[in-house]
C-alpha positions in Angstrom: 0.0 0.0 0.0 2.9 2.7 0.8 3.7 4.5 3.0 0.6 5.3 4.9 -1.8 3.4 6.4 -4.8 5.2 4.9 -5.7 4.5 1.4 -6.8 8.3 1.3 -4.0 9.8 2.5 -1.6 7.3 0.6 -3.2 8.4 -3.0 -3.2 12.2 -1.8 0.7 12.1 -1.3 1.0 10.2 -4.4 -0.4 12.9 -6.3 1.7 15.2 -4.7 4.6 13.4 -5.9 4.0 14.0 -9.6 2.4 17.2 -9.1 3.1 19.7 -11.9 4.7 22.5 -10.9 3.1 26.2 -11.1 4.5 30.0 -10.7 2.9 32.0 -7.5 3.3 35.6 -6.5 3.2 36.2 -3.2 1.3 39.3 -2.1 2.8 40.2 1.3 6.1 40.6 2.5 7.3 37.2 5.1 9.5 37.6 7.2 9.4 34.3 8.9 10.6 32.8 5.6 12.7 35.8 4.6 9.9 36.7 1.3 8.8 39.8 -0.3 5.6 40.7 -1.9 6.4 40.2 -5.3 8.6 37.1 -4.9 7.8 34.6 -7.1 7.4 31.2 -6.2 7.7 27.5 -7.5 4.9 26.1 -6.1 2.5 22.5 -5.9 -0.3 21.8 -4.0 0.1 20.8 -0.8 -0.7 17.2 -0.7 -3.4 17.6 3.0 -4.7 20.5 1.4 -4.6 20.9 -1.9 -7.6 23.3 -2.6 -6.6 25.6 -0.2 -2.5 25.6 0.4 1.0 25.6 -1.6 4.0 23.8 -0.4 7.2 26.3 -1.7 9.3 24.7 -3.9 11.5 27.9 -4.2 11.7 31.6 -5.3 12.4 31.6 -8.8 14.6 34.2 -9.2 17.7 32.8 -6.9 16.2 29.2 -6.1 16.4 29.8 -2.8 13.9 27.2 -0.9 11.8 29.0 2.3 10.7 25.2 3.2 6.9 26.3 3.8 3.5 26.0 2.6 1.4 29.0 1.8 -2.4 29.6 1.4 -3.8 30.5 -1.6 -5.1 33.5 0.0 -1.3 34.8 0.1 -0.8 34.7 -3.2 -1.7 34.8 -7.0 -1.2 33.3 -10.2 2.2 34.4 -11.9 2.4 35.1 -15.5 4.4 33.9 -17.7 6.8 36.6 -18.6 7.3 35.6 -22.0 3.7 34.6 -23.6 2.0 37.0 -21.1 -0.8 34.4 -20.0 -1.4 33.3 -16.6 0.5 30.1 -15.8 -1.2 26.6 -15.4 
């Protein structure tokens, strides 16, 4: 079965695993995880929550990794610099 005893659980953090991987900007400055509004961020869904938080990949422009999750309320879709759509 996996890792975890719950079937549940066990397929959650599968897909979490092979999550694709999605560009956040964060809307308020951190300063727990030393972040700045504006920072953007690697992000997939956060395998317990994944309608409602982000686990933080890292900050795109240095690759630095905060090791946290986010809500979604603390950011918002980046776009994709080059094409100018939002990023899926």
């Amino acid at each position: 079965m996996g890792r975890w005893n719950d079937p549940f659980v066990q397929r959650l953090a599968d897909d979490a695993e092979h999550a694709t991987e999605s560009r956040w900007e964060l809307l308020a400055d951190d300063e727990r995880f030393g972040l700045r509004a504006g920072d953007v961020l690697i992000c997939v869904p956060y395998w317990l929550d994944p309608g409602d938080k982000l686990t933080v990949l890292r900050r795109e422009s240095d690759g630095f990794d905060p090791s946290c999750n986010v809500y979604r309320s603390q950011v918002r879709r980046a776009t994709d610099p080059g094409a100018g759509w939002p990023d899926g």
